[in-house]
C-alpha positions as CSV (number, residue, x, y, z in Angstrom):
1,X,0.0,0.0,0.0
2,X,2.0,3.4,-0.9
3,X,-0.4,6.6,0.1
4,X,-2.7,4.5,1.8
5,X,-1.1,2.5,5.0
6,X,-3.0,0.2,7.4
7,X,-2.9,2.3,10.3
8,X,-4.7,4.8,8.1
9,X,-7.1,2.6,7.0
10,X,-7.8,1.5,10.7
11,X,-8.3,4.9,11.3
12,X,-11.0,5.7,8.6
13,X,-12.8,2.1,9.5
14,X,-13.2,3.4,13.0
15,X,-14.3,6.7,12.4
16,X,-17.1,5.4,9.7
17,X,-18.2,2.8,12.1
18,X,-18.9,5.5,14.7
19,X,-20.8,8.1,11.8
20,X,-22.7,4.9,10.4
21,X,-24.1,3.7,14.3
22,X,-25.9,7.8,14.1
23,X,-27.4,7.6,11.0
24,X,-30.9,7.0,12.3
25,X,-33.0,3.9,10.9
26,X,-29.5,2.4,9.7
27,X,-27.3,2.4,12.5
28,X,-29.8,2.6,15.2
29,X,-32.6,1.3,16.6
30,X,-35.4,2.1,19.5
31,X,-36.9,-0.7,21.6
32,X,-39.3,1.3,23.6
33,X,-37.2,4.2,25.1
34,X,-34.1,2.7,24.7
35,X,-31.3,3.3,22.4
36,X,-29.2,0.7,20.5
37,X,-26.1,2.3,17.7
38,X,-23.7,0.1,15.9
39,X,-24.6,-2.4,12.7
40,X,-23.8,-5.1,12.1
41,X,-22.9,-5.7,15.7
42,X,-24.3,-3.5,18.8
43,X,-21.5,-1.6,20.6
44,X,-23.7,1.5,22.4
45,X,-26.7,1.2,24.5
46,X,-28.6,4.2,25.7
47,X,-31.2,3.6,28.3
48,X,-32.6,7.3,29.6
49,X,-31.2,9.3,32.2
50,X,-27.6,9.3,31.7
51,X,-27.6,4.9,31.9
52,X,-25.4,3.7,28.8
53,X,-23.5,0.5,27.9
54,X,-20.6,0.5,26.0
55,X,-19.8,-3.0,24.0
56,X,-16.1,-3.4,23.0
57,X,-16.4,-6.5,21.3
58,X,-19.1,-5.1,19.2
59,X,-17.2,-1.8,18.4
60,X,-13.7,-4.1,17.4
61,X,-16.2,-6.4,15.7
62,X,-17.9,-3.2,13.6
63,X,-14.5,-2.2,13.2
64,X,-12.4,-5.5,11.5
65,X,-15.7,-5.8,9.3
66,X,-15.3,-2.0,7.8
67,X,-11.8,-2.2,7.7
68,X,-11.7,-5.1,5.6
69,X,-14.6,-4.1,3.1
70,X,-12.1,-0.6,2.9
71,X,-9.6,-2.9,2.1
72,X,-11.4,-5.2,-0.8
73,X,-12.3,-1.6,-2.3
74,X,-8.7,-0.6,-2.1
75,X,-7.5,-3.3,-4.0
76,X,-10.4,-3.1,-6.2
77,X,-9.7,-0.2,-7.6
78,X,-6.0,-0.7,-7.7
79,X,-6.7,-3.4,-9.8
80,X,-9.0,-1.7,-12.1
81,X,-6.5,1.4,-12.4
82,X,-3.5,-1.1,-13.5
């Protein structure tokens, strides 16, 4: 990878995971008055009155998934550019 290293592309994978669980009807979902953010995997729970859970598994999960559709994409289009 020359521009684009994989500390980089960590970087972007996290910060789209975290943008994609606010979007609301993709990355979130109500059950009643609580609040649940991430896709495909939960990693934020808001339940009312300043109550939250934070899921770190789901997060890295979210994460390794984004990263490596970034990376298919990446190498995608390097192929088609050659």
């Amino acid at each position: 990878m020359s521009i684009i290293n994989k500390k980089f592309l960590i970087l972007i994978a996290l910060i789209l995971t975290v943008l994609i669980a606010f979007i609301p009807n993709i990355g979130y979902w109500n059950e009643g008055t609580y609040k649940f953010f991430g896709i495909p995997a939960q990693w934020l729970g808001y339940y009312g009155d300043g109550q939250f859970s934070f899921e770190i598994w789901g997060l890295l999960l979210n994460v390794f998934i984004i990263y490596f559709i970034l990376f298919g994409l990446l190498k995608l289009f390097k192929k088609k550019i050659k």
